[in-house]
C-alpha positions as CSV (number, residue, x, y, z in Angstrom):
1,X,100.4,121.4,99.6
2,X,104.5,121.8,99.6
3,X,104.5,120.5,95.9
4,X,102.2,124.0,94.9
5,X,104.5,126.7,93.3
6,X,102.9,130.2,93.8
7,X,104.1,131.8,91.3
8,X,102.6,129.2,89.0
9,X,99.0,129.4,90.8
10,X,97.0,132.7,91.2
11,X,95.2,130.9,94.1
12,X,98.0,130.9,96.0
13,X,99.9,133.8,94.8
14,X,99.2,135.8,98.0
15,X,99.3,133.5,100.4
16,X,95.6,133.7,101.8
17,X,94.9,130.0,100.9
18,X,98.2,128.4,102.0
19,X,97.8,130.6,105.8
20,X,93.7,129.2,105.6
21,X,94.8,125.9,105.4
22,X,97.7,125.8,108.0
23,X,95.2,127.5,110.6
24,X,92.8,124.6,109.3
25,X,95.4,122.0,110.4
26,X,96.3,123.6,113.6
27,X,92.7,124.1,114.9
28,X,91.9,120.7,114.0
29,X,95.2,119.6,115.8
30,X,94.2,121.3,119.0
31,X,90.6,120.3,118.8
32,X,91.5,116.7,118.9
33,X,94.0,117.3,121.7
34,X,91.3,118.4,123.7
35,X,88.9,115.8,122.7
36,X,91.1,112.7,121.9
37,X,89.1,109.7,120.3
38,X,91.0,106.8,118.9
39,X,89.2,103.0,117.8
40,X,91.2,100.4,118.0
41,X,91.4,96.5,116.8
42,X,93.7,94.3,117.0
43,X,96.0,95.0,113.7
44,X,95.8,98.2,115.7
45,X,97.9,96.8,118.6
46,X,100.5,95.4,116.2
47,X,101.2,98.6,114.9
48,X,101.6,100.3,117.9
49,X,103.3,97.6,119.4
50,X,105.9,97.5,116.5
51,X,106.1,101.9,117.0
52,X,107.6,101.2,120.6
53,X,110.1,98.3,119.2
54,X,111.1,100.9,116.7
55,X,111.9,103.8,119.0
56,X,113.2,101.4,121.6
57,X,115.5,100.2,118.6
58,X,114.6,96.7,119.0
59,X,112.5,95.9,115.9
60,X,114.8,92.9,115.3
61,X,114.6,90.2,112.9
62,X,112.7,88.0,114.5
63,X,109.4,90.5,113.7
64,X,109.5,90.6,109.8
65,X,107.2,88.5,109.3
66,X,104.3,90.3,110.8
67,X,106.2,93.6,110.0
68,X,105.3,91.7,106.0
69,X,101.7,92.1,106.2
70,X,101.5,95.2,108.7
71,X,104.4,97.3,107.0
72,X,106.7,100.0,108.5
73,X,104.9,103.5,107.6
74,X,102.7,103.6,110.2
75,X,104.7,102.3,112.9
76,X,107.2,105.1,111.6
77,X,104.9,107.7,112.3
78,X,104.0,106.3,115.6
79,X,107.6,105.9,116.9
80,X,108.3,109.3,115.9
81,X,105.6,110.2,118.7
82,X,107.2,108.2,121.3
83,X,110.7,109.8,120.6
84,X,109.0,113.3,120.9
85,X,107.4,112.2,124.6
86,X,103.5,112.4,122.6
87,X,102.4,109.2,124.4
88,X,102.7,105.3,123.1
89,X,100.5,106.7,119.9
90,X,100.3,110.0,117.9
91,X,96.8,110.4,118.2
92,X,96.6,113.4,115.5
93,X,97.7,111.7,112.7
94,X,94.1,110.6,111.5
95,X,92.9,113.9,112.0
96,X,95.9,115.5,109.9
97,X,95.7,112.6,106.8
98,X,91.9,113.6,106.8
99,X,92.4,117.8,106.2
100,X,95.1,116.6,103.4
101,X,92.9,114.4,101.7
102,X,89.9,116.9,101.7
103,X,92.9,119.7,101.1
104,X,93.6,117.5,97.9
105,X,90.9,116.6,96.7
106,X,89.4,120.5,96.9
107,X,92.8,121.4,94.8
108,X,93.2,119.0,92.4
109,X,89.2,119.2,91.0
110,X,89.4,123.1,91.6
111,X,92.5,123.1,89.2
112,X,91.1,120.7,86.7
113,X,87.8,122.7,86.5
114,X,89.3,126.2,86.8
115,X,89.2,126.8,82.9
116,X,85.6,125.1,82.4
117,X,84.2,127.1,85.5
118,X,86.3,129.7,86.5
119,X,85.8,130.9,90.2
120,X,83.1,128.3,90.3
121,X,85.5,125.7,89.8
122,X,86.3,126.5,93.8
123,X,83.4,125.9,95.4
124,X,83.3,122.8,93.2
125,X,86.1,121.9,94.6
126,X,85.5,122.4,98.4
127,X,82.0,120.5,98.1
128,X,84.0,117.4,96.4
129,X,86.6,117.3,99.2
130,X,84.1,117.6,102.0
131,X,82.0,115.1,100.3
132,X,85.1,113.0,101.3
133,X,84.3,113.2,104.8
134,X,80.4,112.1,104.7
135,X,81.0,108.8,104.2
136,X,80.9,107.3,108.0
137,X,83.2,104.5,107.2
138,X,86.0,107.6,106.4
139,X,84.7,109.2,109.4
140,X,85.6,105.8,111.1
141,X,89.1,105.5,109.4
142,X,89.5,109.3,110.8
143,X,90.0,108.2,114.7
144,X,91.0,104.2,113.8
145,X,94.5,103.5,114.1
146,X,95.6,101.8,111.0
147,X,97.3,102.3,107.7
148,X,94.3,102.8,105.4
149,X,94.0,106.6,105.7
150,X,97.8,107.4,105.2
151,X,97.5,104.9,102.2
152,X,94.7,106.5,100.4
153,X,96.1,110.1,100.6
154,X,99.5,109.3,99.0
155,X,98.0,107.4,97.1
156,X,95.8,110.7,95.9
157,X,98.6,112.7,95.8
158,X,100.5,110.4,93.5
159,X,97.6,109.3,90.6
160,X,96.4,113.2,90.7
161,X,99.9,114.3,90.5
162,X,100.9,112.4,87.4
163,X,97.1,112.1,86.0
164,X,97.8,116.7,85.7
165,X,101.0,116.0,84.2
166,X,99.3,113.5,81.5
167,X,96.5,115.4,80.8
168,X,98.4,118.4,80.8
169,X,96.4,121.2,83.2
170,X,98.6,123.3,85.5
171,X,97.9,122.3,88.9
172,X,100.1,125.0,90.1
173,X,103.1,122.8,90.2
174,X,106.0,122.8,87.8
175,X,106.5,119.9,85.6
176,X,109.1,118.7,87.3
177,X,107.2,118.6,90.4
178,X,104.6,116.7,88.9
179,X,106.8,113.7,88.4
180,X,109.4,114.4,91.2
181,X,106.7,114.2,94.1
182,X,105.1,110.9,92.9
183,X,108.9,109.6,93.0
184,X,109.4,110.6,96.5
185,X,106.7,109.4,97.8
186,X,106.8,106.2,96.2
187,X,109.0,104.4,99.3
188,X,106.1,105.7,101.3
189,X,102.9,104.2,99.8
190,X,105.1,101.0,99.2
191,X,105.8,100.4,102.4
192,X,102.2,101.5,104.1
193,X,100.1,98.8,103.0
194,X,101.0,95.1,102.1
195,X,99.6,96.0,98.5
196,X,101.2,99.2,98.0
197,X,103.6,97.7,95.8
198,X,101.4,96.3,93.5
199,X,99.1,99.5,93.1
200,X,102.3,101.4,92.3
201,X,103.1,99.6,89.6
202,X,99.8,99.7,88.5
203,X,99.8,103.2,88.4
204,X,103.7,103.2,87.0
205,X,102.2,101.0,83.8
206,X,99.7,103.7,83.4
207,X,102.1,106.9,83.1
208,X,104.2,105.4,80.7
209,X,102.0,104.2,78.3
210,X,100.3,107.8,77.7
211,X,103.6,110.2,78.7
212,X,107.1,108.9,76.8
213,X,109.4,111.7,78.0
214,X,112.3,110.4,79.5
215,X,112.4,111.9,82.9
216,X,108.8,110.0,83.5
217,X,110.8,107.0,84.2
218,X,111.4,108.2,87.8
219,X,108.7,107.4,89.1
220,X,108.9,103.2,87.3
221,X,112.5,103.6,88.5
222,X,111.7,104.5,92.2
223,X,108.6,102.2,92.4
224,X,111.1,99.4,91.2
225,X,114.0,100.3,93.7
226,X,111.7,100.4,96.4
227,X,110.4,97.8,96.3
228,X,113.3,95.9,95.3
229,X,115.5,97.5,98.6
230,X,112.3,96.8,101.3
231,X,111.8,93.1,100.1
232,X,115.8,92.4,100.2
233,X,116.1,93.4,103.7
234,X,112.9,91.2,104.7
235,X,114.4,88.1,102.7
236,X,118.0,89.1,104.0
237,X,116.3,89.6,107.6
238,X,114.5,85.8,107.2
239,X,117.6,84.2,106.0
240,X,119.5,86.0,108.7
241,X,117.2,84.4,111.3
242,X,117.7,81.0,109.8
243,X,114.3,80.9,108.3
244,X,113.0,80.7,104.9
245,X,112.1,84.1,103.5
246,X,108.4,84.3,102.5
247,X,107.0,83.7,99.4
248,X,106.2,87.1,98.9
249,X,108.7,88.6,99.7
250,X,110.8,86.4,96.9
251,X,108.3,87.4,94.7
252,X,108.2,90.9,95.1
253,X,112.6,91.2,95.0
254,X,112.2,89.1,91.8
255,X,109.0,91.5,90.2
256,X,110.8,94.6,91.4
257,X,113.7,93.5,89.2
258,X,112.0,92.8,86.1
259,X,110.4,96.1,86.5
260,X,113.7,98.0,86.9
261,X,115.0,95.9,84.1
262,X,112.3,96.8,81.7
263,X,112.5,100.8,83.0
264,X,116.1,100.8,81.7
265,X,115.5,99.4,78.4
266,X,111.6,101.1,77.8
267,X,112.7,103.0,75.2
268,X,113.5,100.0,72.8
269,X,109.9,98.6,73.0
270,X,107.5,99.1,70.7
271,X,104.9,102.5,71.1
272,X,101.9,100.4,70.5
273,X,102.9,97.7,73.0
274,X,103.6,100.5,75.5
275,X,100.3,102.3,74.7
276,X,97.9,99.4,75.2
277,X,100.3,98.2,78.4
278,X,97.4,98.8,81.0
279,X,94.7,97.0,79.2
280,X,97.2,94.2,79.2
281,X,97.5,94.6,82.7
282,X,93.7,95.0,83.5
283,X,93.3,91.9,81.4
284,X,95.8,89.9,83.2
285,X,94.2,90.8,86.4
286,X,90.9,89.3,85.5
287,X,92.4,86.3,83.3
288,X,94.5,85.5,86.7
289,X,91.3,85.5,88.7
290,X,89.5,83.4,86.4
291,X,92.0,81.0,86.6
292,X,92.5,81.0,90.1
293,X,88.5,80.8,90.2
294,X,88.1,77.3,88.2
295,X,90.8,76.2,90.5
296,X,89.1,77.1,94.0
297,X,85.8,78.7,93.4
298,X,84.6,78.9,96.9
299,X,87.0,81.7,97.7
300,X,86.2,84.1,95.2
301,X,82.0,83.2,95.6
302,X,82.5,83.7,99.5
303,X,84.3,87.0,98.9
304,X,81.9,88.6,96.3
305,X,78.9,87.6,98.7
306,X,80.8,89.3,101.6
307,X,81.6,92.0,99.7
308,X,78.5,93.0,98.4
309,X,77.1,92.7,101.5
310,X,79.3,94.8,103.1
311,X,78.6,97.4,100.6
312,X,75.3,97.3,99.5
313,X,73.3,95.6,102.4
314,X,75.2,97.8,104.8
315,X,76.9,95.0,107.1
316,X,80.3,96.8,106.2
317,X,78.8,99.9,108.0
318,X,78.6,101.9,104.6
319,X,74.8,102.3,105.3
320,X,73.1,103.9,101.6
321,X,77.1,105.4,100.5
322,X,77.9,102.1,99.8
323,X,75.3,101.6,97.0
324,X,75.0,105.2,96.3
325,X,78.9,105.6,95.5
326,X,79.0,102.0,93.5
327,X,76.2,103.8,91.3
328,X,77.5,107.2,90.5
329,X,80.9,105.6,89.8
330,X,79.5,103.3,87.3
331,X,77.5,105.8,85.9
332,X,80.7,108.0,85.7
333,X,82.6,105.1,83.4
334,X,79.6,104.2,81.3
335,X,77.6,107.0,80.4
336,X,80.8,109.7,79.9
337,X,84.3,109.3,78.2
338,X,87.2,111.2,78.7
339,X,90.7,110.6,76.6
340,X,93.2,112.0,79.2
341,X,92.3,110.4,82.5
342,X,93.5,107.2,82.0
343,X,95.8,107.2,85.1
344,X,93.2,108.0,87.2
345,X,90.6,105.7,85.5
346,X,93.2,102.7,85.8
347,X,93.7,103.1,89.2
348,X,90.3,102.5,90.3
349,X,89.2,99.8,87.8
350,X,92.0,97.9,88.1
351,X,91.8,97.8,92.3
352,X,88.7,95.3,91.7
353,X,90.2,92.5,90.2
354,X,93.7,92.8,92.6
355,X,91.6,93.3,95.5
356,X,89.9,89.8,94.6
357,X,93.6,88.2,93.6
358,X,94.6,88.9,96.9
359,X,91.9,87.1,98.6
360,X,93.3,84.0,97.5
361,X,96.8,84.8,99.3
362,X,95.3,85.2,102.6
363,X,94.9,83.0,105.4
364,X,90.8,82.6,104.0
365,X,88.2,84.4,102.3
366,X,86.7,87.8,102.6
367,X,83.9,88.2,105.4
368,X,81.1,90.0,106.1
369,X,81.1,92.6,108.8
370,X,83.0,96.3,109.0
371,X,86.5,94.8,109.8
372,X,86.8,92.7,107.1
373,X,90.2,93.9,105.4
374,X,88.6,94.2,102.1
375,X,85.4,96.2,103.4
376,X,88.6,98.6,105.1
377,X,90.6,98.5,101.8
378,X,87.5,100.8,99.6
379,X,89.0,103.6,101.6
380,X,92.5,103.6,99.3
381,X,90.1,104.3,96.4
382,X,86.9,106.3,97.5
383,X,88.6,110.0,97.1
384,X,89.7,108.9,93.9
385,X,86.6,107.8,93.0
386,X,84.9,111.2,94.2
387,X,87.6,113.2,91.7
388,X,86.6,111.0,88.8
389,X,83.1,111.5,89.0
390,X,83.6,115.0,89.3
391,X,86.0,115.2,86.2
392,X,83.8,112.8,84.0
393,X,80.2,114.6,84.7
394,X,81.8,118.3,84.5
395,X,84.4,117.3,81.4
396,X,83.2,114.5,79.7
397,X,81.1,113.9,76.3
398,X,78.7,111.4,76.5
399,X,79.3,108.3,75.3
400,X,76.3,108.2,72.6
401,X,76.7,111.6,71.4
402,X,80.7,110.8,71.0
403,X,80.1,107.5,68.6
404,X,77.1,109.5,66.8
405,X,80.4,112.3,66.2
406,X,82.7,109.6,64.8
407,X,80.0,108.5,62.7
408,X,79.3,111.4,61.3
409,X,82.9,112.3,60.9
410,X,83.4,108.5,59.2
411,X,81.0,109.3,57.0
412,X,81.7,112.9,55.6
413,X,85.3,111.5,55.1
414,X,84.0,108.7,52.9
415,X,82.1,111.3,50.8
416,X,84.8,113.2,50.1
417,X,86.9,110.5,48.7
């Protein structure tokens, strides 16, 4: 809520909303103090564990390479605790990511309504964000220590920050702000999930296809640094240790170069080739599953039947939101078109095919039951999803009546020649 400029937002202009939601933090903060309730799992202990090394200052070397598929924001967070005498884990933080991402996800719809609906566009708003919340696999994420929750509200922050600036509402932040945030929180969602750096980008693609100002190449720019600075000092860190550096990590240093290169010369590539960059990328996505499919088809058959039964016959603890939210999202994409939410659209779509790549770069395939990681992983995506829904049913022309307009259009201008 930092990024929000006052005198840009009549919301806010008085300060009523900003003081509701800071006594909303603290009385969830002192709620949970009282009642502490924290799940745990074994990736759980690896974060924790990697929080003491860090505050101890003995996170050596000899840890990147389950530091790799854990990452560092989490354990950040954690250490921070430690330092402050909080106990081996800040047990708040779940809380606290859960009244930002219904916080968010209240403004950001609120905003994008506000000239549709007017005050309406408010209560809108609040039911979206607390619609966050009744999912019970969130609920779950809420108390679980992990990386999931952090990841899905920057992740919110960022794709709603730059899909405003795109589509050009005021969400009450300047226009600088609008691409300045995403940048600075780029490092962080990079380094809070394993795949962070590979949604970035995703997201990165989409921006600059649809907004060619100059100063939108921060947020490429910092995407690209960051990623090219964490994955030099895990490959420096292997080498250092006399080991190979992963795979990966290679991978990654080498990608994050490209993308920097391409950021500085972006400007000397053709429009159209810009424009139709995230199809491109979509298409790859699939076209590089497909592949990896003819070559080993039992992993992606074993992780589509996990999958769907982890959503839709409620092994993955989803129960009817599962099915119910795979429905209204689909209906969302098929039955109403919108021209300016591409950034947000991307997002989504293209998280099904990389979430299916990367089951071919683990240790096996997806399984059924509630911690599988790709049953965990919907989380990054589901407030998102919520927002787009929102946008498309309140905002968006139906798809029929749209083609039946072009028609008619098409034709008139036919008869006038």
């Amino acid at each position: 809520m930092l990024i929000v400029d006052a005198r840009r937002s009549p919301v806010l202009r008085d300060g009523r909303w900003l003081l509701l939601a800071l006594v909303a933090m603290l009385v969830v903060a002192i709620a949970y103090r009282l009642v502490p309730l924290t799940n745990w799992s074994t990736d759980s202990l690896y974060y924790l564990e990697f929080a003491r090394l860090l505050s101890d200052d003995q996170l050596g070397d000899g840890f990147l390479g389950e530091l790799e598929k854990r990452q560092l924001a989490v354990p950040a967070v954690h250490a921070l605790a430690i330092q402050a005498g909080q106990g081996d884990v800040f047990r708040i933080l779940g809380p606290l990511l859960a009244v930002s991402l219904v916080a968010l996800v209240w403004w950001f719809v609120s905003v994008r309504l506000r000239d549709a609906l007017g005050v309406r566009a408010h209560v809108v708003g609040l039911a979206a964000g607390f619609a966050v919340i009744t999912f019970n696999r969130v609920v779950f994420h809420i108390f679980y220590v992990n990386s999931h929750l952090m990841f899905a509200t920057l992740l919110l922050a960022v794709v709603c920050l730059l899909w405003a600036r795109t589509a050009g509402f005021d969400a009450g932040a300047s226009p600088r702000a609008t691409i300045a945030v995403p940048a600075i929180l780029a490092p962080t969602l990079i380094v809070a999930r394993p795949e962070g750096a590979l949604v970035a980008l995703i997201v990165a693609v989409a921006l600059v296809s649809v907004d060619r100002r100059r100063c939108s190449s921060f947020f490429p720019l910092a995407v690209a640094v960051s990623i090219i600075v964490w994955n030099s000092r895990l490959a420096w860190g292997a080498l250092d240790d006399g080991i190979t550096p992963s795979s990966s990590s290679v991978l990654m240093l080498a990608l994050g170069v490209t993308v920097g290169a391409i950021v500085g010369f972006l400007h000397l590539l053709p429009r159209r080739l810009v424009a139709m960059a995230p199809w491109l990328l979509e298409a790859i996505l699939w076209v590089a599953l497909l592949v990896l499919a003819v070559r080993e088809p039992e992993v992606l058959l074993r992780s589509v039947a996990a999958t769907g039964a982890n959503l839709v016959a409620g092994e993955g603890g989803w129960g009817l939101s599962g099915p119910f939210m795979l429905a209204i999202v689909a209906g969302a994409l098929l039955v109403f078109r919108r021209s300016d939410d591409l950034v947000l659209r991307i997002t989504i779509t293209s998280f099904v095919p990389l979430s299916l790549l990367l089951a071919y770069f683990r240790d096996s395939a997806y399984r059924v039951g509630d911690g599988d990681s790709l049953n965990r992983m919907w989380m990054h995506v589901l407030a998102l999803c919520i927002v787009l829904v929102v946008e498309r049913v309140a905002l968006g022309e139906l798809r029929w009546t749209a083609r039946r307009s072009e028609s008619a259009s098409t034709s008139a201008a036919n008869g006038a020649r």
